[in-house]
C-alpha positions as CSV (number, residue, x, y, z in Angstrom):
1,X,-39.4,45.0,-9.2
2,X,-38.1,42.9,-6.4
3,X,-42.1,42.0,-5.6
4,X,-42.9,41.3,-9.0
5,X,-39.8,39.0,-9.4
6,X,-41.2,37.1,-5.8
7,X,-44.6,36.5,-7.2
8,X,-43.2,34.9,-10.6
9,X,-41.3,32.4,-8.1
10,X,-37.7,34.3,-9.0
11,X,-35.2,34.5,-6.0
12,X,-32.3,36.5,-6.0
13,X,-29.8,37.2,-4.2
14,X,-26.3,38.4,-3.6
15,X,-23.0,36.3,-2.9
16,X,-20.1,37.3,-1.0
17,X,-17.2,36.1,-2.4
18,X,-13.6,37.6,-2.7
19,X,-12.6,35.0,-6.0
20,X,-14.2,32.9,-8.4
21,X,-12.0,30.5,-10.5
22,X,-12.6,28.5,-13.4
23,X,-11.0,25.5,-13.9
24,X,-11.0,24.7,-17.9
25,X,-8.9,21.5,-19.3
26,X,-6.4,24.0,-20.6
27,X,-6.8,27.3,-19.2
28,X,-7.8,28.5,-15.5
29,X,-9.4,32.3,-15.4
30,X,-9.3,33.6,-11.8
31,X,-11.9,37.1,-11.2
32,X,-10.9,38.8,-8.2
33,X,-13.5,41.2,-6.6
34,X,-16.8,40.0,-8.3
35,X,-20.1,40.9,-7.9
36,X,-21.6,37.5,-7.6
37,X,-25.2,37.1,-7.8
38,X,-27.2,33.9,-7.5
39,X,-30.8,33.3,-9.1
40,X,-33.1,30.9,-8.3
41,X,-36.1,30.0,-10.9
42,X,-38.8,27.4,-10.5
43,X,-35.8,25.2,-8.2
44,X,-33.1,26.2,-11.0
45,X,-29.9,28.0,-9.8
46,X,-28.0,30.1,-11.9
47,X,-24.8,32.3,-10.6
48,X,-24.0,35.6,-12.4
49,X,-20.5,37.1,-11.8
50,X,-19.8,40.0,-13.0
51,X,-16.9,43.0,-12.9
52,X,-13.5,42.4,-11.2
53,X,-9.9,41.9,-11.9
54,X,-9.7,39.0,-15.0
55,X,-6.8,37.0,-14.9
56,X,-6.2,33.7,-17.5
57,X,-3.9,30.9,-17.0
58,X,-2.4,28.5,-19.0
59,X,-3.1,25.1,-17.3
60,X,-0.7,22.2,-18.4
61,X,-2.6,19.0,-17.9
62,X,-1.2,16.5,-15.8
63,X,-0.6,12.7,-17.7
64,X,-2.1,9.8,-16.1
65,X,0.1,7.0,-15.9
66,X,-1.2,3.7,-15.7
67,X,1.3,1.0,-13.3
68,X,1.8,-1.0,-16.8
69,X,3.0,1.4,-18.8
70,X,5.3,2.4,-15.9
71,X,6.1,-1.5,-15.6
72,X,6.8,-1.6,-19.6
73,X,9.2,1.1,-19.2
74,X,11.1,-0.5,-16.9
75,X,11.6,-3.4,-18.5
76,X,12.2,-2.3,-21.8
77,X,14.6,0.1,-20.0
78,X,16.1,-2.0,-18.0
79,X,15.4,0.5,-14.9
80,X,14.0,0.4,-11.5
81,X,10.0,1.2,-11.5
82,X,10.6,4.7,-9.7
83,X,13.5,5.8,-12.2
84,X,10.2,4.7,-15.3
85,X,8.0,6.9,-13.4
86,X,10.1,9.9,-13.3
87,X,11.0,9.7,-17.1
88,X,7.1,9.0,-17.9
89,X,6.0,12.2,-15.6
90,X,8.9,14.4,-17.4
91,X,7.8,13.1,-20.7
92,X,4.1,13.7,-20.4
93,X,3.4,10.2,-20.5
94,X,4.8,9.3,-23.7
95,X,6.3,5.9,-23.4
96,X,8.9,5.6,-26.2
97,X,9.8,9.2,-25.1
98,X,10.3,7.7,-21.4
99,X,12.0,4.9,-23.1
100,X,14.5,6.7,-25.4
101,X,15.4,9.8,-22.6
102,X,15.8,6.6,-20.0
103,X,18.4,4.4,-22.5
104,X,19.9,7.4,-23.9
């Protein structure tokens, strides 16, 4: 089998690897002991993992925050810049969320 696969161009070969981990916008899936196997066809790689321990993850997505919207809530809430950061990280963001929890 193995020859045949060689003279079609197909490559394969095992990976050693203790974890694999997926890193999805919301959720994260960790597979302990895989069997990891990596193909290579016509300069193509493709990884196969199979078997293991499957964990998933909820991921909570971090909030960018821009320097003006941090500047916006400072004014508007009459706060130093740090203090507008803090309430925009703890609201996810959300201005008027930074704004009320700030002047409430």
């Amino acid at each position: 089998m193995k020859q045949m696969m060689k003279r079609m161009g197909v490559k394969v070969e095992d990976v050693d690897a203790n974890i694999v981990v997926i890193h999805g916008s919301s959720k994260e899936i960790i597979i302990e002991d895989p069997e990891v196997t990596k193909t290579i066809i016509q300069g193509q790689e493709m990884y196969s993992v199979m078997g293991g321990r499957v964990k998933v993850e909820d991921v909570e997505a971090e909030a960018e925050i821009e320097e003006e919207d941090i500047k916006m809530v400072a004014e508007q809430a009459k706060v130093t810049e740090d203090e507008a950061r803090a309430a925009l990280e703890e609201a996810g963001g959300d201005i008027a969320g930074a704004i009320m929890k700030l002047k409430g």
